[in-house]
C-alpha positions as CSV (number, residue, x, y, z in Angstrom):
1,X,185.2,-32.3,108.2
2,X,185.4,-32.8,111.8
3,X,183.4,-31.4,114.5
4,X,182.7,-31.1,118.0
5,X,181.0,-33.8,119.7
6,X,177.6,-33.1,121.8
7,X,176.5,-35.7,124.2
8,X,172.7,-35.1,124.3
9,X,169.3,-36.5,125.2
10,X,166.7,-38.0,122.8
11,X,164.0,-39.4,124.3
12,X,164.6,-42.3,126.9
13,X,167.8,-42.8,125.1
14,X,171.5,-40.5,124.7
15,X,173.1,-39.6,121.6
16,X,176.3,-38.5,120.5
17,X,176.1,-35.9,117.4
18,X,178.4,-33.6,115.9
19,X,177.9,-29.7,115.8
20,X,175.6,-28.8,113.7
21,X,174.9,-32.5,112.1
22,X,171.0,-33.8,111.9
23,X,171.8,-37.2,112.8
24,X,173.1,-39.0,115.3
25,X,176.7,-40.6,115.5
26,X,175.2,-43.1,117.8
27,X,172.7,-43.4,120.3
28,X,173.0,-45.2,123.7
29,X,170.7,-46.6,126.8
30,X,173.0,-44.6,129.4
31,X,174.3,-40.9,129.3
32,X,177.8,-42.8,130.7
33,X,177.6,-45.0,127.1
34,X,177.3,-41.9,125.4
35,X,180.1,-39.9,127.2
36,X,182.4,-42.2,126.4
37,X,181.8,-42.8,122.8
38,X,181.6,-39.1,122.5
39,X,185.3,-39.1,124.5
40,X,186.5,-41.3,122.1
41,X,185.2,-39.5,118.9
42,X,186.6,-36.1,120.4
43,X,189.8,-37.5,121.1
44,X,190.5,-39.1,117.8
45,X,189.7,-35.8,115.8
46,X,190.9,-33.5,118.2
47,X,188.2,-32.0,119.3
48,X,185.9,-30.9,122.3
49,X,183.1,-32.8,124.0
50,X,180.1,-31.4,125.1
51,X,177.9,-32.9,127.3
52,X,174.4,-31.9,128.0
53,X,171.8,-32.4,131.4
54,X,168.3,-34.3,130.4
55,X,167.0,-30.2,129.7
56,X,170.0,-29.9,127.2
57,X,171.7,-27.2,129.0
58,X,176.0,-27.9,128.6
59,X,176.7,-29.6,132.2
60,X,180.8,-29.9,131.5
61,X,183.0,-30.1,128.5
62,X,186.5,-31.8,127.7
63,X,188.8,-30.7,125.2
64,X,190.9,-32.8,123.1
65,X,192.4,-30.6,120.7
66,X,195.5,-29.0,120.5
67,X,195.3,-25.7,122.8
68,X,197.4,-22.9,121.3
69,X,196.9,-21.2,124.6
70,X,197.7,-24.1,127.0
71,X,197.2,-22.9,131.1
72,X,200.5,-21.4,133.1
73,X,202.1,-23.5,135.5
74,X,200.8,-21.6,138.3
75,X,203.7,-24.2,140.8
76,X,206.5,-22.4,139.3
């Protein structure tokens, strides 16, 4: 089953873990190495990314799934 993909802290180090999943995908030295494994994961399951702050709040998300409610063309 896939999941959305968090991008959060642990310890001195970033992991990348899927919703509700107790371990980690991967971990990584830099929250920039994490974001884009996370963005890669997301992306090849169709999925979001969210990506936490150092105090775990959500800072941004990215979706990568099919939107059934895609935004108007707000040009036209």
């Amino acid at each position: 089953m896939s999941r959305n993909q968090h991008v959060v802290p642990h310890g001195k180090e970033w992991g990348v873990k899927g919703a509700g999943a107790e371990r980690f995908t991967s971990l990584h030295s830099t929250q920039a190495e994490a974001i884009e494994a996370g963005r890669e994961i997301a992306r090849n399951q169709q999925k979001e990314l969210f990506i936490h702050n150092r105090h775990g709040q959500i800072r941004d998300r990215d979706s990568y799934g099919n939107d059934p409610c895609p935004p108007r063309d707000r040009v036209h």
